[in-house]
ChimeraX commands (.cxc) that place a marker at each C-alpha (Angstrom):
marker #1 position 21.50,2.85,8.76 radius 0.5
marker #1 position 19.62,2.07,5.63 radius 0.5
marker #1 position 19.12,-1.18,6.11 radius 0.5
marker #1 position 16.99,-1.76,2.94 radius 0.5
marker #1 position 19.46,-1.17,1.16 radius 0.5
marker #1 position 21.96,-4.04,2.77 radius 0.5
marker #1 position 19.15,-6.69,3.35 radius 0.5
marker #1 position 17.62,-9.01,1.50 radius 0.5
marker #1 position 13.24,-8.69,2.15 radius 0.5
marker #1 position 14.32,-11.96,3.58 radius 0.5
marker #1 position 17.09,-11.10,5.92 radius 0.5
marker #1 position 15.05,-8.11,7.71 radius 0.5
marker #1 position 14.01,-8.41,11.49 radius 0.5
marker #1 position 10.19,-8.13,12.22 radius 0.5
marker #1 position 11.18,-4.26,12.99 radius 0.5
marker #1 position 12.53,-3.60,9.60 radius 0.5
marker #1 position 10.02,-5.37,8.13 radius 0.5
marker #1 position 7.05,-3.69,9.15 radius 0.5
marker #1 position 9.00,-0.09,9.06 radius 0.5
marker #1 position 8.96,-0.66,5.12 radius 0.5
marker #1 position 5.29,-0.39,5.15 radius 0.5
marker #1 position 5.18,3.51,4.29 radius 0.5
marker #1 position 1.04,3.80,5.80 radius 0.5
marker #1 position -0.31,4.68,2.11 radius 0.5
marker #1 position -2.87,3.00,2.06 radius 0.5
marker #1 position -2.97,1.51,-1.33 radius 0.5
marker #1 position -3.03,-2.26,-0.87 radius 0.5
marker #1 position -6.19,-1.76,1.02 radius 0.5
marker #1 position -7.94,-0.29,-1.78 radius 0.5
marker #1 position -10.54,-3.21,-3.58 radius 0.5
marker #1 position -9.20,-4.54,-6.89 radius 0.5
marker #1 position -11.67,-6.24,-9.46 radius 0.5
marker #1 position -9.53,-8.83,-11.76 radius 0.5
marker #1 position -11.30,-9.34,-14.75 radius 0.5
marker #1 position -12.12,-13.36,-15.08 radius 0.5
marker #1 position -11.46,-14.07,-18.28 radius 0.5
marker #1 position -8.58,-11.57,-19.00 radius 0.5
marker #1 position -6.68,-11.34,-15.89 radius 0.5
marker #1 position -6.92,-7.91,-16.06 radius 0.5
marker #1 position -6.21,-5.63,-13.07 radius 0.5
marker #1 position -8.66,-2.62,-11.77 radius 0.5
marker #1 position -7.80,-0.42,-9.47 radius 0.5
marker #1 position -10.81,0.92,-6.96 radius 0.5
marker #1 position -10.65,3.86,-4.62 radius 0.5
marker #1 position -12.89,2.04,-2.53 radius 0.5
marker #1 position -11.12,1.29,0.76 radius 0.5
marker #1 position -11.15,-1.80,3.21 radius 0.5
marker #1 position -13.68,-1.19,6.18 radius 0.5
marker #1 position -11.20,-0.81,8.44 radius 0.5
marker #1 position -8.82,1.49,6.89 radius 0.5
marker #1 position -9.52,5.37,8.26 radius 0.5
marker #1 position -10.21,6.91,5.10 radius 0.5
marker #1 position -9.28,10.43,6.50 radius 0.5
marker #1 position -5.83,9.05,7.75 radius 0.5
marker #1 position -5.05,5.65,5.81 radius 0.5
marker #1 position -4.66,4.07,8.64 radius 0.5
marker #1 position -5.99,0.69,9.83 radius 0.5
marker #1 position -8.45,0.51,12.74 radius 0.5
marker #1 position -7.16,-2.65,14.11 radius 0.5
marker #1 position -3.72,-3.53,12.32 radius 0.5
marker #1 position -3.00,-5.85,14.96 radius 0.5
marker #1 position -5.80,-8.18,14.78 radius 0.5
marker #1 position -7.22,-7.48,11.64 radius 0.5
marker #1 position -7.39,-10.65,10.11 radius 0.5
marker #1 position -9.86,-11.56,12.44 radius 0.5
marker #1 position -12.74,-9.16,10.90 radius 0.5
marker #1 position -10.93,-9.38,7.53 radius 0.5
marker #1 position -10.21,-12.65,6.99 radius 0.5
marker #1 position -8.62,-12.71,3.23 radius 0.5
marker #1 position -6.67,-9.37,4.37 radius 0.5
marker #1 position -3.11,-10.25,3.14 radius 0.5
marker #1 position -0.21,-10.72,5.84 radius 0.5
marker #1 position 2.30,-9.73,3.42 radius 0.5
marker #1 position 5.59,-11.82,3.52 radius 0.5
marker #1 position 8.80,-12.13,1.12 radius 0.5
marker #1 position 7.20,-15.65,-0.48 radius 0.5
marker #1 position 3.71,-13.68,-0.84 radius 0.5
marker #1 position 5.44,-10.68,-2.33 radius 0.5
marker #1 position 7.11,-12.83,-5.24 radius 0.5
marker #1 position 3.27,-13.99,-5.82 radius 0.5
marker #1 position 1.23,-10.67,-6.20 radius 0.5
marker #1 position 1.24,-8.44,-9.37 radius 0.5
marker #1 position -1.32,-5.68,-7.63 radius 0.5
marker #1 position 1.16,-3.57,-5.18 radius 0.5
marker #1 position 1.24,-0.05,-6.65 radius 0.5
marker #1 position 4.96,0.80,-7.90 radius 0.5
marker #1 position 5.79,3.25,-5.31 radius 0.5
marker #1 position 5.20,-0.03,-2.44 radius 0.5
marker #1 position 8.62,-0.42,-0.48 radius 0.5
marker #1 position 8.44,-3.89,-0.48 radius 0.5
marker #1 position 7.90,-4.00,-4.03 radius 0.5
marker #1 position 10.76,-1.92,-4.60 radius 0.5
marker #1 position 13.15,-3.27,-2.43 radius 0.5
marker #1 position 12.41,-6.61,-3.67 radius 0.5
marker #1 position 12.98,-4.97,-7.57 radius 0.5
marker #1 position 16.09,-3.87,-6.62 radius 0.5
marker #1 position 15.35,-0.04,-5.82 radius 0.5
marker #1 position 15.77,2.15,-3.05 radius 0.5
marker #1 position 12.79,4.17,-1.01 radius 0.5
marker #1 position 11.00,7.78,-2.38 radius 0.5
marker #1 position 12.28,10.45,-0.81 radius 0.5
marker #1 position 8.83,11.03,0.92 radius 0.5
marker #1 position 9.09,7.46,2.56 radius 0.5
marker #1 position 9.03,7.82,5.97 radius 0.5
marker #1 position 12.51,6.17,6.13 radius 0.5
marker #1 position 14.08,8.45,4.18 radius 0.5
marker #1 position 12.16,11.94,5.43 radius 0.5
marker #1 position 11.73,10.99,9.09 radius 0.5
marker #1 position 7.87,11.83,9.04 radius 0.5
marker #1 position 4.59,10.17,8.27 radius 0.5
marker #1 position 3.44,13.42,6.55 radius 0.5
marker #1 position 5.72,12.99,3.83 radius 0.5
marker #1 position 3.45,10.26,2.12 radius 0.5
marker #1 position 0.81,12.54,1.73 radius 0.5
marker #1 position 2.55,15.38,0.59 radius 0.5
marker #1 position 3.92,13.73,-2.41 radius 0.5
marker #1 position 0.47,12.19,-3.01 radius 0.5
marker #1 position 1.10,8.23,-2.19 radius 0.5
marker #1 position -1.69,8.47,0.47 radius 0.5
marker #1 position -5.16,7.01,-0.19 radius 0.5
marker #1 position -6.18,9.43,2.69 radius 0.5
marker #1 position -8.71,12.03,1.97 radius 0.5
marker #1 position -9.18,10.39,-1.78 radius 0.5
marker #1 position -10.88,6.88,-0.76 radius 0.5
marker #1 position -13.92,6.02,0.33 radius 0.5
marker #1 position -15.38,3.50,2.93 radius 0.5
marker #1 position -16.45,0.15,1.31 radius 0.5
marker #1 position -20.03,-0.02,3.31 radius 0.5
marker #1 position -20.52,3.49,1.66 radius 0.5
marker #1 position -19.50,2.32,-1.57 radius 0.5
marker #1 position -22.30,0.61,-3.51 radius 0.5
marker #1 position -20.88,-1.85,-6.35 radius 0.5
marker #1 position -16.94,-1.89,-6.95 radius 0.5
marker #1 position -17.67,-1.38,-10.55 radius 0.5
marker #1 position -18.73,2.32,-10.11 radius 0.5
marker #1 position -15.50,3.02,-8.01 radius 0.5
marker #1 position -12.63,1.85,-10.96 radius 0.5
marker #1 position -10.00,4.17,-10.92 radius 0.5
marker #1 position -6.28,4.61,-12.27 radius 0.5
marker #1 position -4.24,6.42,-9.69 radius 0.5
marker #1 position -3.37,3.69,-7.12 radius 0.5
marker #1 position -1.63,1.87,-9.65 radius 0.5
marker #1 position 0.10,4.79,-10.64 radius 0.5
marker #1 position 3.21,6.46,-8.87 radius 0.5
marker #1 position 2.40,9.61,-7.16 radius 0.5
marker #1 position 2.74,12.72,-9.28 radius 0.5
marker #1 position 4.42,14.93,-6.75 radius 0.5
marker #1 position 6.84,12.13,-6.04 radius 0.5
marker #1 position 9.10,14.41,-3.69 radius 0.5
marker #1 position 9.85,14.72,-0.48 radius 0.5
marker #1 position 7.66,17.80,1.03 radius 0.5
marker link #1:1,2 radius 0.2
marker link #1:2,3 radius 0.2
marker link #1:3,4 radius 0.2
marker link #1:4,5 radius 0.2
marker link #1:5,6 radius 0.2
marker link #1:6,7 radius 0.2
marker link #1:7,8 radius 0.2
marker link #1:8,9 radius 0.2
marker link #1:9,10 radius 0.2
marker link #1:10,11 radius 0.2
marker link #1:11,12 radius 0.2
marker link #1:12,13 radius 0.2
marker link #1:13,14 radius 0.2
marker link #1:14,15 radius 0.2
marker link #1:15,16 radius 0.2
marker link #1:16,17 radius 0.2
marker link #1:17,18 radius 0.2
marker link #1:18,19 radius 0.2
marker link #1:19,20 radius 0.2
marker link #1:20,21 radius 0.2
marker link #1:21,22 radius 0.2
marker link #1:22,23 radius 0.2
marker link #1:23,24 radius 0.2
marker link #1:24,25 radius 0.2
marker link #1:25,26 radius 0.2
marker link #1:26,27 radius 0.2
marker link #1:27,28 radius 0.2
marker link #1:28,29 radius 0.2
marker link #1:29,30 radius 0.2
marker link #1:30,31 radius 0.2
marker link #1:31,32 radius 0.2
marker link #1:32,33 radius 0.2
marker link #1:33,34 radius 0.2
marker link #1:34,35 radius 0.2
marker link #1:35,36 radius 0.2
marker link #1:36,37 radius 0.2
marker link #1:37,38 radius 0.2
marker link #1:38,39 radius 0.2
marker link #1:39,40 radius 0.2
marker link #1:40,41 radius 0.2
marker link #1:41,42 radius 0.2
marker link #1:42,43 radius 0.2
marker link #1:43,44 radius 0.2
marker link #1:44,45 radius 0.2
marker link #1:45,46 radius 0.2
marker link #1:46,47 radius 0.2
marker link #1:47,48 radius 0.2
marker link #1:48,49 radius 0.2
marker link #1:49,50 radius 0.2
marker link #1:50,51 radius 0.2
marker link #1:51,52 radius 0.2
marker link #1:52,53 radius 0.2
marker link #1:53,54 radius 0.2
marker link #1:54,55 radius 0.2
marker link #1:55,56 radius 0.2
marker link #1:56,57 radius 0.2
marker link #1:57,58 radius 0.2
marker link #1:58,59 radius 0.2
marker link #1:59,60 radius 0.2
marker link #1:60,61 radius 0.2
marker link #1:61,62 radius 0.2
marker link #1:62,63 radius 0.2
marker link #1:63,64 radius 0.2
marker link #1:64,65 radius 0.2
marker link #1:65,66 radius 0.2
marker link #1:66,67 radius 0.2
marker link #1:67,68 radius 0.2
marker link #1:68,69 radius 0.2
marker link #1:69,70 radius 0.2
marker link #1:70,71 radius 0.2
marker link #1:71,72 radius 0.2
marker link #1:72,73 radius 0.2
marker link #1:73,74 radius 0.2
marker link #1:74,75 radius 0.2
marker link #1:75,76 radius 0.2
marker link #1:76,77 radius 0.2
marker link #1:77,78 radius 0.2
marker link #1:78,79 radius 0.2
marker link #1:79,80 radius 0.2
marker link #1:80,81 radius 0.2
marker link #1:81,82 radius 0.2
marker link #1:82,83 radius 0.2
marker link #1:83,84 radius 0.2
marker link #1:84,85 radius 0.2
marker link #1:85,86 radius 0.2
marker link #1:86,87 radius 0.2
marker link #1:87,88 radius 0.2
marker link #1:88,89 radius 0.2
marker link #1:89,90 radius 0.2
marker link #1:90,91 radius 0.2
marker link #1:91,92 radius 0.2
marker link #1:92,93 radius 0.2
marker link #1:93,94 radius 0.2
marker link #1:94,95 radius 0.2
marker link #1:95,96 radius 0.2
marker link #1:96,97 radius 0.2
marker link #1:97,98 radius 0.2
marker link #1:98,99 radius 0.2
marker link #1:99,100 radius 0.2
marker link #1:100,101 radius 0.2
marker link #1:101,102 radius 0.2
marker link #1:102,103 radius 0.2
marker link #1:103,104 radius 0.2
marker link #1:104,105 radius 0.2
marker link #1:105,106 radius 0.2
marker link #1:106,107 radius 0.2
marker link #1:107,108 radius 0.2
marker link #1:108,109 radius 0.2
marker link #1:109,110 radius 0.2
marker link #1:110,111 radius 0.2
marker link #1:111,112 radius 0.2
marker link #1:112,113 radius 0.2
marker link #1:113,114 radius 0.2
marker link #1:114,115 radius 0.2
marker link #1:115,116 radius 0.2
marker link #1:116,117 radius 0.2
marker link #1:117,118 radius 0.2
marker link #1:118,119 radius 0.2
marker link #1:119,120 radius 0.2
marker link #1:120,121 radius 0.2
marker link #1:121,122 radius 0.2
marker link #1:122,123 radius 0.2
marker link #1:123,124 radius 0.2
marker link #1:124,125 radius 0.2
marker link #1:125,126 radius 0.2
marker link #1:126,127 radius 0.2
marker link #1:127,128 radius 0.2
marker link #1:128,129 radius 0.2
marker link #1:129,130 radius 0.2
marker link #1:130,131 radius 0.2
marker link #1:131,132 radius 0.2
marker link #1:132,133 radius 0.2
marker link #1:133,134 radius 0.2
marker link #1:134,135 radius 0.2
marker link #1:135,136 radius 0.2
marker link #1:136,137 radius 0.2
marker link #1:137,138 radius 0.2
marker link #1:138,139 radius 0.2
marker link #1:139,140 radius 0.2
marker link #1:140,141 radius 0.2
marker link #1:141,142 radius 0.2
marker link #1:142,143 radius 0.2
marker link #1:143,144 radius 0.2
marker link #1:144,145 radius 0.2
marker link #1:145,146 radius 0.2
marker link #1:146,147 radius 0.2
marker link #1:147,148 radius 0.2
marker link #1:148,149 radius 0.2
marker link #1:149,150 radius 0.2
marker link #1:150,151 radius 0.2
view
């Protein structure tokens, strides 16, 4: 069943919910937002507990407890944000659009995501590594993937 397609963000069980999350790895890149402008920058520097090598996070679970201001994403907190990349499930489900053909959903593997390029893995690095944000600013994670496909 493809249930994101007949539920509302707000109608999904915990289950659904979390199986929208397609492990990329992009929403737990840094973003600067420019004071005065607003402005949005993208970094490819990565939270310190996301595995850079796998985009996965250490301690999903209890994260918020060594990364306080990590966001617990929810349908209210969605509607809030402007800084989810545009290939985000949640952000596409809530726009009205169905999955990539690489999201796990859809291809039945968590390989898929780095196929078509939507992984952070391999292309971030660690933010105790990092230095200053400024020197990290890049484009892609606010980009959708080039190779878009399913593998």
């Amino acid at each position: 069943m493809s249930f994101w397609r007949e539920k509302s963000l707000d109608e999904m069980s915990k289950a659904e919910w979390e199986s929208l999350c397609d492990g990329c790895g992009r929403c737990c890149l840094h973003k600067l937002r420019d004071d005065d402008t607003g402005e949005l920058d993208f970094t490819n520097v990565a939270c310190r507990l996301l595995n850079t090598q796998t985009a996965q996070c250490r301690n999903y679970k209890d994260r918020r407890k060594f990364v306080p201001d990590c966001v617990q994403l929810t349908p209210a907190k969605l509607r809030k944000i402007d800084w989810l990349p545009p290939s985000c499930a949640y952000r596409l489900v809530a726009e009205g659009k169905d999955l990539p053909p690489w999201h796990p959903l859809r291809s039945g593997t968590t390989e898929s995501v780095i196929a078509a390029g939507a992984s952070v893995a391999g292309r971030c690095i660690d933010e105790r590594e990092a230095g200053p944000l400024e020197h990290h600013i890049v484009e892609w994670p606010g980009k959708r993937p080039r190779k878009a496909r399913a593998p």
